[in-house]
N, CA, C and O of each residue as an XYZ file, in Angstrom:
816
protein
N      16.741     27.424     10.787
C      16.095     26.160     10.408
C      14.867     25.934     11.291
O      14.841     26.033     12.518
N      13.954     25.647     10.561
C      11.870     25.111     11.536
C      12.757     24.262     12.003
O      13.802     23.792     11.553
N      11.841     24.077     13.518
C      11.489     22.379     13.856
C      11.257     21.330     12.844
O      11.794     20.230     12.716
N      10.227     21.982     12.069
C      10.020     21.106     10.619
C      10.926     20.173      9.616
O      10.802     19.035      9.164
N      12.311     21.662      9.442
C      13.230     20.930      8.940
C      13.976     20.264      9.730
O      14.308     19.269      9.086
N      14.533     20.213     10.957
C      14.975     19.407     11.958
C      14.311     18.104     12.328
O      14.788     17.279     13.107
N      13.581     18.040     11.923
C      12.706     16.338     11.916
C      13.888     15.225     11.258
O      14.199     14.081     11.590
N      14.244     15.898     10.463
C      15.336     14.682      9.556
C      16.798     14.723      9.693
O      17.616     13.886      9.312
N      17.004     15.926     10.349
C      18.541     16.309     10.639
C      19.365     15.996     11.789
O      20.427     16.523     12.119
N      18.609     14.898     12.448
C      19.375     14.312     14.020
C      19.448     15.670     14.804
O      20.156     15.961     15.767
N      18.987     16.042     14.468
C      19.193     17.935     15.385
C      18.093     17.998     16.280
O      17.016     17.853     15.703
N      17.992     18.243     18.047
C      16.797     18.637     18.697
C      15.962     19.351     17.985
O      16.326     20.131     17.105
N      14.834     19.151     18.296
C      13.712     19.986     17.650
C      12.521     19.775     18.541
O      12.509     18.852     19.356
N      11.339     20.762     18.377
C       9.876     20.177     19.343
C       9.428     19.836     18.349
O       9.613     20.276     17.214
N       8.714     18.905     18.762
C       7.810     18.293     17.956
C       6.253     18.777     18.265
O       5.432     18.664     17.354
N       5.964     19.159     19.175
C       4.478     20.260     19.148
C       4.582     21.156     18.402
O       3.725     22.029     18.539
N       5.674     21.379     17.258
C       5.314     22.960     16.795
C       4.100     22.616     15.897
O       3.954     21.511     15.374
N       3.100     23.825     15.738
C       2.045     23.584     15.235
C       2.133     23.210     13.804
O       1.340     22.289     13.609
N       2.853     23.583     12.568
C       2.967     23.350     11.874
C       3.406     21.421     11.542
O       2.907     20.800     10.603
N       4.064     21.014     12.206
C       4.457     19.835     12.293
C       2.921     18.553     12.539
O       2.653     17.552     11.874
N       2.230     19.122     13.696
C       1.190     18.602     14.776
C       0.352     18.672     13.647
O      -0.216     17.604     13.422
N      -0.008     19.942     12.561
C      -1.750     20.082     11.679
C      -0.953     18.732     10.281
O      -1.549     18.005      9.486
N       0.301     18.881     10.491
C       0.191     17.615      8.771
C       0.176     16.644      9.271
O      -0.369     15.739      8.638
N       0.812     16.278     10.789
C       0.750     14.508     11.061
C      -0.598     14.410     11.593
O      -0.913     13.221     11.543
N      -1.477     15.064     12.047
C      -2.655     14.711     12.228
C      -3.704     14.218     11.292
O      -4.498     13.286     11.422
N      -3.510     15.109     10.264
C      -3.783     14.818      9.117
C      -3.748     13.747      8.177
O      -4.658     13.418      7.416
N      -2.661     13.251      8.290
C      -2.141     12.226      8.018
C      -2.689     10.756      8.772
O      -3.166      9.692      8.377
N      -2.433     11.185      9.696
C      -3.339     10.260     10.985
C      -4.408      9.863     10.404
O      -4.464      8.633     10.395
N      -5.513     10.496      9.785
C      -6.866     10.233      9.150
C      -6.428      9.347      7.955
O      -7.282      8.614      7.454
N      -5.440      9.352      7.564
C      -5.176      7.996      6.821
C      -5.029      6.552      7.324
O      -5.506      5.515      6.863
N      -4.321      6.740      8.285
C      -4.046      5.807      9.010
C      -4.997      5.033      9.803
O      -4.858      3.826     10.002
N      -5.954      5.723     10.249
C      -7.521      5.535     11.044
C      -8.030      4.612      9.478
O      -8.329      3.422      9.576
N      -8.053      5.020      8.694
C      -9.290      4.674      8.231
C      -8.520      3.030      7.331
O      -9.200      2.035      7.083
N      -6.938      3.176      6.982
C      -7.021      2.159      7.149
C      -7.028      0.681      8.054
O      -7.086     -0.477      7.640
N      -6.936      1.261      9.580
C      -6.835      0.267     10.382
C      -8.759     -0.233     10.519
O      -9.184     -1.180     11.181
N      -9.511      0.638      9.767
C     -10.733      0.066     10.277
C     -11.261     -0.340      8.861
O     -12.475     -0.464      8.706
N     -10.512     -0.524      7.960
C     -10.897     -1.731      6.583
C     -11.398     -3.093      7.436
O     -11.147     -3.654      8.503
N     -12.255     -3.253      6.287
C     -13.112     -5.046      6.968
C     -11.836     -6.115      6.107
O     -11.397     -5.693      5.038
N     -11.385     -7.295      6.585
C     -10.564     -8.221      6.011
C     -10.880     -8.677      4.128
O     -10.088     -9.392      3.514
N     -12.014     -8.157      3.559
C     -12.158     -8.527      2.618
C     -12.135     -7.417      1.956
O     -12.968     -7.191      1.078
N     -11.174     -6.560      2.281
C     -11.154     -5.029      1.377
C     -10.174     -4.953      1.281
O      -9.626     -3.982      1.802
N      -9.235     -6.119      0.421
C      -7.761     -6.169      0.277
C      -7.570     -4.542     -0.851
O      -6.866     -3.626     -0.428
N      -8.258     -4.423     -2.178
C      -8.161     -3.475     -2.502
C      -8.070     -1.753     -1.890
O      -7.458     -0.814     -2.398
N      -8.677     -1.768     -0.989
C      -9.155     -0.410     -0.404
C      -7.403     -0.341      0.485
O      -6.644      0.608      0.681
N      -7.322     -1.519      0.768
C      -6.005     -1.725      1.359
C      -5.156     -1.017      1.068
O      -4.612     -0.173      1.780
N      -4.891     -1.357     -0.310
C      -3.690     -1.330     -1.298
C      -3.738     -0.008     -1.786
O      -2.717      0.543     -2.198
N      -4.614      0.434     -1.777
C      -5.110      1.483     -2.356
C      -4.326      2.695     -1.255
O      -3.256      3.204     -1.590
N      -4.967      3.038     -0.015
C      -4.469      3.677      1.345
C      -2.639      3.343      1.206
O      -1.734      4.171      1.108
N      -2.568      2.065      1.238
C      -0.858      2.003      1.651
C       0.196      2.533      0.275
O       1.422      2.421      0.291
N      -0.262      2.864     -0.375
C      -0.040      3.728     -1.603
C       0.739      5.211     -1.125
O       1.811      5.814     -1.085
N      -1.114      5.282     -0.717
C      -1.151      6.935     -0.444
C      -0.488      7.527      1.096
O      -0.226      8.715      1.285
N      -0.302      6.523      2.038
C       0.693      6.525      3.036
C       1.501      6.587      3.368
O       1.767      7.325      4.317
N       2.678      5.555      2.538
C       4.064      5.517      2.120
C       4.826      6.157      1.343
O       4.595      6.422      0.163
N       5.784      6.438      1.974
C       6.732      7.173      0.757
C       7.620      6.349      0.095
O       8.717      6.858     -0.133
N       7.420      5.054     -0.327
C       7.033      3.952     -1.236
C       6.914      3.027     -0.619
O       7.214      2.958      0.573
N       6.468      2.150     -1.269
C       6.052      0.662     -0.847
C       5.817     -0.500     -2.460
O       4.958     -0.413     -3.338
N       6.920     -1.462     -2.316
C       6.754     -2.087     -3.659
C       5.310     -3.140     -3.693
O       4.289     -2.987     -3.023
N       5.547     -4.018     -4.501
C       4.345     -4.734     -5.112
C       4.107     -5.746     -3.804
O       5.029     -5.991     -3.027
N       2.905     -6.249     -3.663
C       2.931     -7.440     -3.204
C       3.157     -7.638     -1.642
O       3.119     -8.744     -1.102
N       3.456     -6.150     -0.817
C       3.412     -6.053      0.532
C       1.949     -6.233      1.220
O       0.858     -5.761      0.901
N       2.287     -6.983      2.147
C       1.304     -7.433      3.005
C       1.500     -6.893      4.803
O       2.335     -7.375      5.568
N       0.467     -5.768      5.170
C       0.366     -5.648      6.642
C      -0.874     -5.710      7.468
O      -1.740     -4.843      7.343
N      -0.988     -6.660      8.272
C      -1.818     -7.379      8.735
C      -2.097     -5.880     10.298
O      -1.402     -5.596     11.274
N      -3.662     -5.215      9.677
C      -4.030     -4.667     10.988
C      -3.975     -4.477     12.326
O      -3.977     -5.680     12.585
N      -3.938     -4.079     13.156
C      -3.735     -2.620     13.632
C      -2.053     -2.643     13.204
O      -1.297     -3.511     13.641
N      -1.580     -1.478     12.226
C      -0.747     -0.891     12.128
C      -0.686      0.297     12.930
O      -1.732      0.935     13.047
N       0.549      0.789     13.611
C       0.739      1.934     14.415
C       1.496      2.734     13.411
O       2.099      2.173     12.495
N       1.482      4.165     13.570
C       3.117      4.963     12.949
C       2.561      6.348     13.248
O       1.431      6.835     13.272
N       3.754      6.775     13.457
C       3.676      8.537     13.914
C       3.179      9.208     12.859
O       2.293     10.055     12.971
N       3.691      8.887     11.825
C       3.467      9.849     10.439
C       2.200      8.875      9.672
O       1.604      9.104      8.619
N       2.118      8.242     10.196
C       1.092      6.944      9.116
C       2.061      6.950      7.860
O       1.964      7.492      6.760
N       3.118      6.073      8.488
C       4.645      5.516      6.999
C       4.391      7.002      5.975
O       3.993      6.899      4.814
N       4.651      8.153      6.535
C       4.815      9.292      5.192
C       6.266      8.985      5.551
O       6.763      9.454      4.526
N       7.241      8.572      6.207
C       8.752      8.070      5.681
C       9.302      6.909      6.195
O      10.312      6.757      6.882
N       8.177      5.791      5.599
C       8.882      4.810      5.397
C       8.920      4.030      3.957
O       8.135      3.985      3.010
N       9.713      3.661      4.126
C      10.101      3.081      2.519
C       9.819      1.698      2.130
O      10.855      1.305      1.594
N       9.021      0.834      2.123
C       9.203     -0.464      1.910
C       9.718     -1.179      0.354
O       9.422     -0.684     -0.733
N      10.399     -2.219      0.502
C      10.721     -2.832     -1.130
C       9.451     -3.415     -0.954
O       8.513     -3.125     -0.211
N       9.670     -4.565     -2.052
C       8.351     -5.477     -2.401
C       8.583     -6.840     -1.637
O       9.660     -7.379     -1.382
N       7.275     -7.274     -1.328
C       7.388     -8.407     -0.823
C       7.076     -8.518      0.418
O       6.846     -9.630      0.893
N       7.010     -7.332      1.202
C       7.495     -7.387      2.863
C       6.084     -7.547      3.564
O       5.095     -6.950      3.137
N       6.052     -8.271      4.509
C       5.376     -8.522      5.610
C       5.118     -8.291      6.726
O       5.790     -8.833      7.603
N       4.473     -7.754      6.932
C       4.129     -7.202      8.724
C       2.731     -7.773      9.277
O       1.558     -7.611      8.940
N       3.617     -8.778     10.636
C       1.736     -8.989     11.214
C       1.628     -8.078     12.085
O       2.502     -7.236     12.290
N       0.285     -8.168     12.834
C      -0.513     -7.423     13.601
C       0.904     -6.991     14.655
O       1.918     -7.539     15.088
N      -0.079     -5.079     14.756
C       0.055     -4.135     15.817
C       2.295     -3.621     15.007
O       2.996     -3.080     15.862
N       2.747     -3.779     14.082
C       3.750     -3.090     14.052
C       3.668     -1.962     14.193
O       2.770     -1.283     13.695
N       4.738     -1.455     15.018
C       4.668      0.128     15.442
C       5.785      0.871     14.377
O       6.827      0.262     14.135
N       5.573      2.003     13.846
C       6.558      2.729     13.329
C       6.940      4.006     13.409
O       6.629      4.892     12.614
N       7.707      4.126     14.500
C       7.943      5.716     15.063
C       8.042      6.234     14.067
O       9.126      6.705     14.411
N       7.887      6.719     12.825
C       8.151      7.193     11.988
C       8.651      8.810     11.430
O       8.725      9.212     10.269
N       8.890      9.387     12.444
C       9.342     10.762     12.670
C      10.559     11.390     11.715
O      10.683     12.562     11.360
N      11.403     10.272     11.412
C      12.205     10.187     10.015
C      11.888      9.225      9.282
O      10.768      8.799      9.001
N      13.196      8.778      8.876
C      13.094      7.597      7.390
C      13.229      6.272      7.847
O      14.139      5.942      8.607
N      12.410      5.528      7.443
C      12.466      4.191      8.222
C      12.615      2.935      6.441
O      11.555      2.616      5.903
N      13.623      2.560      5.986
C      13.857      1.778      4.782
C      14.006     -0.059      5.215
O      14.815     -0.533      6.012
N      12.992     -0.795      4.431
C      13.248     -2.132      4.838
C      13.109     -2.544      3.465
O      12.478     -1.925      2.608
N      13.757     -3.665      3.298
C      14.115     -4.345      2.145
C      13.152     -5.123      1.518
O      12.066     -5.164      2.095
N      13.251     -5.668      0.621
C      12.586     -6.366     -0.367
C      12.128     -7.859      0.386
O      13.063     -8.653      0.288
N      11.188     -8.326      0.958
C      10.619     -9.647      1.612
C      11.099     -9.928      2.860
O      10.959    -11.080      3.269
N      11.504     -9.314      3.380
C      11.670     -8.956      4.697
C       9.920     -9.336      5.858
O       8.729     -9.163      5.599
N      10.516     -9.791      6.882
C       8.904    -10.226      7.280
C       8.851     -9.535      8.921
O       9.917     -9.088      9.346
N       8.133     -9.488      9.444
C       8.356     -8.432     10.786
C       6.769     -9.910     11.456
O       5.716    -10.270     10.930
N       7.192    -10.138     12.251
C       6.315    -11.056     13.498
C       5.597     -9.746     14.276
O       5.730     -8.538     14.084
N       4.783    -10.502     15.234
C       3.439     -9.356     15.612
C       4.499     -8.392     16.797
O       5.620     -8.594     17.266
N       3.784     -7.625     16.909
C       4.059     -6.547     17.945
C       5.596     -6.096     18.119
O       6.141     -6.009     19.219
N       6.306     -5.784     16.725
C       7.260     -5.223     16.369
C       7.297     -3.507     16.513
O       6.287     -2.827     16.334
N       8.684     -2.908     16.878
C       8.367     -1.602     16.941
C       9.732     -0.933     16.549
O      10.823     -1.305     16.980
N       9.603     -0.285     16.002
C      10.681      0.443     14.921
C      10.587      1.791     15.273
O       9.739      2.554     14.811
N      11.677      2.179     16.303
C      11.428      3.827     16.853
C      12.546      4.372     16.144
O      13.555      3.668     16.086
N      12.552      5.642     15.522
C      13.575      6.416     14.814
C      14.074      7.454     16.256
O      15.204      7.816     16.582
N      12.533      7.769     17.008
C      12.852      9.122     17.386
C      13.314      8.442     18.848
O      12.850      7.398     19.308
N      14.351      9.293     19.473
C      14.846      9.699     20.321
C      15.136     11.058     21.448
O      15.727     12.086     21.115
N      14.605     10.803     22.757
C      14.767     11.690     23.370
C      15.782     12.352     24.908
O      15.775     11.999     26.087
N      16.515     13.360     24.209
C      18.049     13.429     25.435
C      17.954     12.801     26.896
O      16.898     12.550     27.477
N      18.824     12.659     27.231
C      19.291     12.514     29.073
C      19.193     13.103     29.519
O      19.026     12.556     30.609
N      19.124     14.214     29.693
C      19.511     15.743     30.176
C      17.727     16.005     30.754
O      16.860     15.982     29.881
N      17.460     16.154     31.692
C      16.404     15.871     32.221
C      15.577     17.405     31.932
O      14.382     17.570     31.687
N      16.483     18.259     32.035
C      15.823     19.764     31.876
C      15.407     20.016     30.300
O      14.497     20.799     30.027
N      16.235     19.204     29.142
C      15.636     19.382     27.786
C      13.946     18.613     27.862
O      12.881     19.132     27.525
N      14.168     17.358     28.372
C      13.118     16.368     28.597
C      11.778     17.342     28.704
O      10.913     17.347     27.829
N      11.744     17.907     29.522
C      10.778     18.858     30.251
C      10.161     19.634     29.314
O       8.943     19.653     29.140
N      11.361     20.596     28.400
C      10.978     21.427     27.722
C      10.163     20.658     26.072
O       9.840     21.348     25.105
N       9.985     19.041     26.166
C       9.704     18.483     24.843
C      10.277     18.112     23.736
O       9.652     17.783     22.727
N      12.024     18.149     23.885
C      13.051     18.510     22.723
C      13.352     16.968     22.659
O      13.754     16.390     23.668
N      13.123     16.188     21.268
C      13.028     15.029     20.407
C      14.228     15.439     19.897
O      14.778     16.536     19.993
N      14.679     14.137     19.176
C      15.700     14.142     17.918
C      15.466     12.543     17.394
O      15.134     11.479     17.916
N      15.774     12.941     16.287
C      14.986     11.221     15.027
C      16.625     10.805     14.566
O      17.542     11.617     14.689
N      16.828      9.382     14.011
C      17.622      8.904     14.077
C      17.236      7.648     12.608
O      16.458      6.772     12.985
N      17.554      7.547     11.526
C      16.793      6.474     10.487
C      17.050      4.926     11.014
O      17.729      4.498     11.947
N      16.463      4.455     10.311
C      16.599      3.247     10.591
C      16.674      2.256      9.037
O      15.632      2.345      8.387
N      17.487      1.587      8.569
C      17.808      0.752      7.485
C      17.415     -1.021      8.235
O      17.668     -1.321      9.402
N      16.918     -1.742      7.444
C      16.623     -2.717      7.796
C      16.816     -3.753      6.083
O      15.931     -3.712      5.228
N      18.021     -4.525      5.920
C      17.716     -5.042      4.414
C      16.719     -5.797      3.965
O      15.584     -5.878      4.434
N      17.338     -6.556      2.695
C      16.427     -7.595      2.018
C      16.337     -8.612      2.754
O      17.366     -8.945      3.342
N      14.948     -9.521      2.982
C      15.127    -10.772      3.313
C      15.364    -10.882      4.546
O      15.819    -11.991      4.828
N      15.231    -10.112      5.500
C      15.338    -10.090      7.361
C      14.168    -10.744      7.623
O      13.206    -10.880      6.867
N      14.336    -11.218      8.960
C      13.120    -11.963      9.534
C      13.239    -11.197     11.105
O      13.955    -11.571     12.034
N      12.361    -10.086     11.085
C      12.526     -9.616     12.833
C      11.192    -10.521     13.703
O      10.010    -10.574     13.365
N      11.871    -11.190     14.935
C      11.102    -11.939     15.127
C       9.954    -11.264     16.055
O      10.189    -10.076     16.275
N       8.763    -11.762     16.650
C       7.540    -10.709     17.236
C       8.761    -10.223     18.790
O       9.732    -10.679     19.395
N       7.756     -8.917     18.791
C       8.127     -8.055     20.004
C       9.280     -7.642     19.959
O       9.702     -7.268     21.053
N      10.359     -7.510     18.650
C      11.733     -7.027     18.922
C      11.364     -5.450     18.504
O      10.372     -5.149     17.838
N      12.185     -4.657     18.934
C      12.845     -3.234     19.243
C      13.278     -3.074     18.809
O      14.081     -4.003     18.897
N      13.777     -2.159     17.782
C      15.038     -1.907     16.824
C      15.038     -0.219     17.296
O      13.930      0.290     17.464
N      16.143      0.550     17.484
C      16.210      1.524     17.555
C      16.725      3.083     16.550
O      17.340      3.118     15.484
N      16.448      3.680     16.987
C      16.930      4.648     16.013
C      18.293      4.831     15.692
O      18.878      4.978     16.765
N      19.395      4.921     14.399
C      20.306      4.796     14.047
C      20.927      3.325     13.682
O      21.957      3.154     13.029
N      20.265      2.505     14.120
C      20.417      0.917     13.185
C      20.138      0.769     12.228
O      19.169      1.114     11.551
N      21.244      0.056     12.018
C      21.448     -0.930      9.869
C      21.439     -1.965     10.598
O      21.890     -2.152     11.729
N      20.602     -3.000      9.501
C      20.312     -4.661     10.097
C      20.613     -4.726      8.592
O      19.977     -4.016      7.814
N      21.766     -5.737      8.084
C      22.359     -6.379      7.055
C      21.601     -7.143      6.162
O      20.735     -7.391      7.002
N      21.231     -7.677      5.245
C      20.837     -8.420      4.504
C      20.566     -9.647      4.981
O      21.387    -10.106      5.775
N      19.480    -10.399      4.657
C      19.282    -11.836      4.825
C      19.036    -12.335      6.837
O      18.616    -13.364      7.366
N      19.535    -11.039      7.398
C      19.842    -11.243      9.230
C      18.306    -11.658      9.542
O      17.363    -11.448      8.779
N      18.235    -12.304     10.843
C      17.169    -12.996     11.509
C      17.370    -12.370     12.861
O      18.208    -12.824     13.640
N      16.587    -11.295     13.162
C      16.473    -10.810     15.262
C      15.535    -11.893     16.088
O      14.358    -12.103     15.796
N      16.133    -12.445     16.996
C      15.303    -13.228     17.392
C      14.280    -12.638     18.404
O      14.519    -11.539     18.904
N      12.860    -13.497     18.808
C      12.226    -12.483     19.096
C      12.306    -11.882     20.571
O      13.111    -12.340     21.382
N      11.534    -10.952     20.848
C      11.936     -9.882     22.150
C      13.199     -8.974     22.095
O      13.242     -7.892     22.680
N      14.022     -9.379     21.504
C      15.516     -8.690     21.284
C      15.111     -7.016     20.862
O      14.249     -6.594     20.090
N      15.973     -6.391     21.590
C      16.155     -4.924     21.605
C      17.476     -4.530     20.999
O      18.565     -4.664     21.557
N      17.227     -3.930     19.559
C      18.727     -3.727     18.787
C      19.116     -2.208     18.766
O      18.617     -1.257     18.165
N      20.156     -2.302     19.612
C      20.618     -0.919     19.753
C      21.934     -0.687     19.178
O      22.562      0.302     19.557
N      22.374     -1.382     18.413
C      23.712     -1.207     17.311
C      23.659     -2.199     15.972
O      23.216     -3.324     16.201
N      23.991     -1.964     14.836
C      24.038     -2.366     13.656
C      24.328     -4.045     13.760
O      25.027     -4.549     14.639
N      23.858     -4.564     13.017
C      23.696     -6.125     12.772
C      24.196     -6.544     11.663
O      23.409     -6.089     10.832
N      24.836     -7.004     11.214
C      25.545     -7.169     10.157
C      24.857     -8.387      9.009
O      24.268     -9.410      9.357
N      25.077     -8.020      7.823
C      24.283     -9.129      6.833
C      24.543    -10.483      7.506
O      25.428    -10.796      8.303
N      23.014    -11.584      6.702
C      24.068    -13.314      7.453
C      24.286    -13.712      8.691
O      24.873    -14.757      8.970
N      23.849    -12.943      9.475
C      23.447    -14.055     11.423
C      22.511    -13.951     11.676
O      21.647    -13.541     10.900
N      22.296    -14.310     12.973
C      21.072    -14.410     13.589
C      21.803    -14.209     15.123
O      22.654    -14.777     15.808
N      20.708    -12.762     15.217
C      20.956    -11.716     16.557
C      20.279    -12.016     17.299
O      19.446    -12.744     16.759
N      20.041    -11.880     18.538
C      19.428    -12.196     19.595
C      19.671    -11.368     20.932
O      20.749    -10.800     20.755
N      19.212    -11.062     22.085
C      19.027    -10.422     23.319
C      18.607     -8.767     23.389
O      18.174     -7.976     22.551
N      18.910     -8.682     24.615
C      18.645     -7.209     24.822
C      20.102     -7.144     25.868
O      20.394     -7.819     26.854
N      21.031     -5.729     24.984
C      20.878     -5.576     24.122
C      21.194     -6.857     23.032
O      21.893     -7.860     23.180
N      20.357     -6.377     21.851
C      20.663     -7.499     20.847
C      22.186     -7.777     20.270
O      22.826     -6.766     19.979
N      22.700     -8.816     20.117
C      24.099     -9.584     19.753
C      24.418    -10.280     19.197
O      24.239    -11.296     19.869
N      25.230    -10.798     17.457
C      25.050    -11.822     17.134
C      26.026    -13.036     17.782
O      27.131    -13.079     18.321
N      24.743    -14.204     17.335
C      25.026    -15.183     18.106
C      25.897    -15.932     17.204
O      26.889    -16.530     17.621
N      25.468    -15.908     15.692
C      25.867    -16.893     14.873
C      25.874    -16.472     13.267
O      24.975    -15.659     13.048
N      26.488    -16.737     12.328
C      26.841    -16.769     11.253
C      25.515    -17.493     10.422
O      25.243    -18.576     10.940
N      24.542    -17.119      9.144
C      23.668    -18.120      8.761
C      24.723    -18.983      7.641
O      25.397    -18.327      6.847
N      24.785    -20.327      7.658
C      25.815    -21.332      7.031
C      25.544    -22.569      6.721
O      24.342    -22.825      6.791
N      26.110    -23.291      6.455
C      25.939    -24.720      5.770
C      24.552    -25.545      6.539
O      23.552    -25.769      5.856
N      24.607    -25.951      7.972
C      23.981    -26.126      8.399
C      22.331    -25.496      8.276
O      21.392    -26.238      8.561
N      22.195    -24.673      8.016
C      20.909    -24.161      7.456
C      20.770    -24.589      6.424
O      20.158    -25.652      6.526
N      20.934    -24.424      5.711
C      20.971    -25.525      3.869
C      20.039    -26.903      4.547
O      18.929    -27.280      4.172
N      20.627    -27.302      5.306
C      20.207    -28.765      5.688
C      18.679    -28.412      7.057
O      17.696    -29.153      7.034
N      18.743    -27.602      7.768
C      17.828    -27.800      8.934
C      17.098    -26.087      8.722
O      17.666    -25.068      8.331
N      15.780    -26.270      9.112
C      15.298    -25.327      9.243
C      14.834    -24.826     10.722
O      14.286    -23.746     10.939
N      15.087    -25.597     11.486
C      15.016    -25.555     12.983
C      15.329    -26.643     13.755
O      14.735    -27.712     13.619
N      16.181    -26.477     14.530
C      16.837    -27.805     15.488
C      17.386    -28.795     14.303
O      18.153    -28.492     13.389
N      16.739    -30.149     14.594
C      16.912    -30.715     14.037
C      16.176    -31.233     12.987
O      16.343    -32.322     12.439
N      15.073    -30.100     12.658
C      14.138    -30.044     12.066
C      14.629    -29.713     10.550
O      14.854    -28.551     10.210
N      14.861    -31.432      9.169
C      15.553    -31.526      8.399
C      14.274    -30.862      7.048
O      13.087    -31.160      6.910
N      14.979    -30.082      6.398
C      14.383    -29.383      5.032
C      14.141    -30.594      3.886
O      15.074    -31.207      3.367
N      12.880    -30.801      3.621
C      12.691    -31.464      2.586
C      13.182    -30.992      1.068
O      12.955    -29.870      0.615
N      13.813    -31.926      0.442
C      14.392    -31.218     -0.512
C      13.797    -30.739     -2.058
O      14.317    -30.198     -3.034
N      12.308    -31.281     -1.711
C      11.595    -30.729     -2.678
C      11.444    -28.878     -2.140
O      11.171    -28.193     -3.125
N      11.524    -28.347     -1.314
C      11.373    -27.004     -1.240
C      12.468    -26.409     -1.709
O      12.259    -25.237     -2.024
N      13.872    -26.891     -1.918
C      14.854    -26.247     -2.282
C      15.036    -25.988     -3.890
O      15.772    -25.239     -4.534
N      14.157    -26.828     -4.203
C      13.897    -26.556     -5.883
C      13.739    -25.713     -6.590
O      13.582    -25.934     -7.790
């Protein structure tokens, strides 16, 4: 098996092998040219994040400087989803986020991982890990999600939090490492923060 094919197989691999280094570079020139679109070239936008992703549904919105190893050649987005400024996306494997899902600024989504073992370290030996993220998440700015995490449906990371194990649909996680704190429930229906009460024309 290449290094090549070991990119997706949780299996050590280098990641300098040349073959690997001439397509993500390559790729890279996608990525360059869309971080230097002017704000009124929503088309040219749409156009690039097309040809970047290894899908992306309707109606996604990512707010410049985007980072990613591969420039998203494996990430998956549904429709709807949101990213502000500077999200990072290790993207070295498969990175899947759900349908309106919203990511706050300076978010970073690492798949890849590298051993303990101080003598592999040396020699350059990576291993990638996916990352699932559902519908309707809200990761708040500066959180960490790591390689081999599922974040559940509808979940809220609060921000700075570093998630290094699965999150389950319906709470709201928080710390480093990240933990849920709470169940989303009745009380939300009614408040959208503190005591901050939901007008009930929005629930319409």
């Amino acid at each position: 098996m290449s290094d090549y094919e070991k990119m997706k197989s949780g299996r050590l691999y280098l990641p300098q092998d040349p073959d690997i280094l001439k397509e993500q570079f390559e790729r890279l020139e996608l990525l360059y040219d869309f971080n230097s679109t002017r704000p009124c070239e929503s088309e040219r936008r749409e156009e690039l994040l097309k040809e970047m992703f290894a899908e992306i549904g309707k109606e996604c919105y990512i707010e410049p400087p985007l980072h990613a190893n591969w420039a998203c050649k494996n990430v998956h987005f549904g429709r709807k989803v949101y990213a502000n400024f500077n999200l990072t996306l290790v993207d070295d494997t498969d990175i899947y986020v759900g349908d309106f899902t919203m990511f706050g600024p300076n978010v970073t989504v690492a798949t890849a991982g590298h051993p303990i073992l101080p003598a592999l370290r040396e020699k350059g030996y990576q291993y990638n890990l996916p990352v699932v993220i559902g519908k309707n998440c809200w990761i708040g700015a500066g959180a960490v999600i790591l390689g081999g995490v599922t974040i559940g449906d509808n979940s809220v990371i609060g921000a700075g939090s570093v998630v290094t194990r699965d999150i389950p649909a319906n709470c709201v996680a928080v710390g480093n490492p990240c933990r849920v704190i709470r169940e989303i429930g009745e009380r939300d229906e009614k408040y959208y923060r503190r005591d901050m009460k939901i007008d009930s024309e929005y629930l319409k």
